[in-house]
N, C-alpha and C positions, 0 to 999 in steps of 0.2 A: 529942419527939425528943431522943436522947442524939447526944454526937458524942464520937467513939474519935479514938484518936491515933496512928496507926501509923508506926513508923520502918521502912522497907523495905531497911534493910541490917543489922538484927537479927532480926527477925519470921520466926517459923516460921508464921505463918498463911497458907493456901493461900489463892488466888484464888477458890474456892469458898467460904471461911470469910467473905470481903470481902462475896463476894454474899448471904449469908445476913443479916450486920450490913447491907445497904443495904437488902435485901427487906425486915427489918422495921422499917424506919422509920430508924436511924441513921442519922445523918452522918458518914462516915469521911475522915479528913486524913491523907494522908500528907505524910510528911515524910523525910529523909534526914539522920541526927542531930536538931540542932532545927532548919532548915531546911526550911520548909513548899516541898512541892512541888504539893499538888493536895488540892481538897475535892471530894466524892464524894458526893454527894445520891441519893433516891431521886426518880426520874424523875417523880412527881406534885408535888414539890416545888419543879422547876426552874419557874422563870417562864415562860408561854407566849411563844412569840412573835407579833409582831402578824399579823393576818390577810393575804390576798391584798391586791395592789392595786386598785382600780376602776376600770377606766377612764371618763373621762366625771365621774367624782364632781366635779372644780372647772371650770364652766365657763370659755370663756376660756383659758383655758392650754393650747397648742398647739404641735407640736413638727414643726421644719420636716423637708420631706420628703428633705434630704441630711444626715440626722441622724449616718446610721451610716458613711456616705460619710468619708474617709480625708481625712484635713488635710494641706494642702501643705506642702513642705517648707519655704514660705517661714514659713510659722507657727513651725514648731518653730523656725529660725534666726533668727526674731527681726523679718523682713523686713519683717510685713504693715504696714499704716500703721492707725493706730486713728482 
């Protein structure tokens, strides 16, 4: 994998020119002067992300049943007593 270096306030290269360097295999950086603004990977390249979550996978670990339930206002102010 080669990586290009494109300044996007000089470059006559089209958005299709961009995609053609990232289809095969390039890494393109743009930049604005020398000013790196974004690097541009071909999409096999990027890192997966991690899978679903499981529920059930650590036993023990339980989440009470007014989870999603709204906190009083005495929390946000400071009020409640720990």
């Amino acid at each position: 994998m080669t990586t290009k270096t494109v300044d996007i306030q000089t470059t006559q290269m089209s958005i299709q020119e961009l995609a053609s360097l990232i289809q095969a295999g390039d890494e393109v950086i743009l930049t604005t002067g020398d000013e790196p603004l974004a690097r541009i990977v071909p999409m096999e390249k990027v890192e997966k992300q991690p899978g679903k979550r499981t529920p059930g996978l650590f036993p023990g670990i339980w989440m009470s049943d007014d989870f999603n339930d709204e906190l009083p206002d005495s929390f946000w102010l400071g009020e409640d007593e720990i």
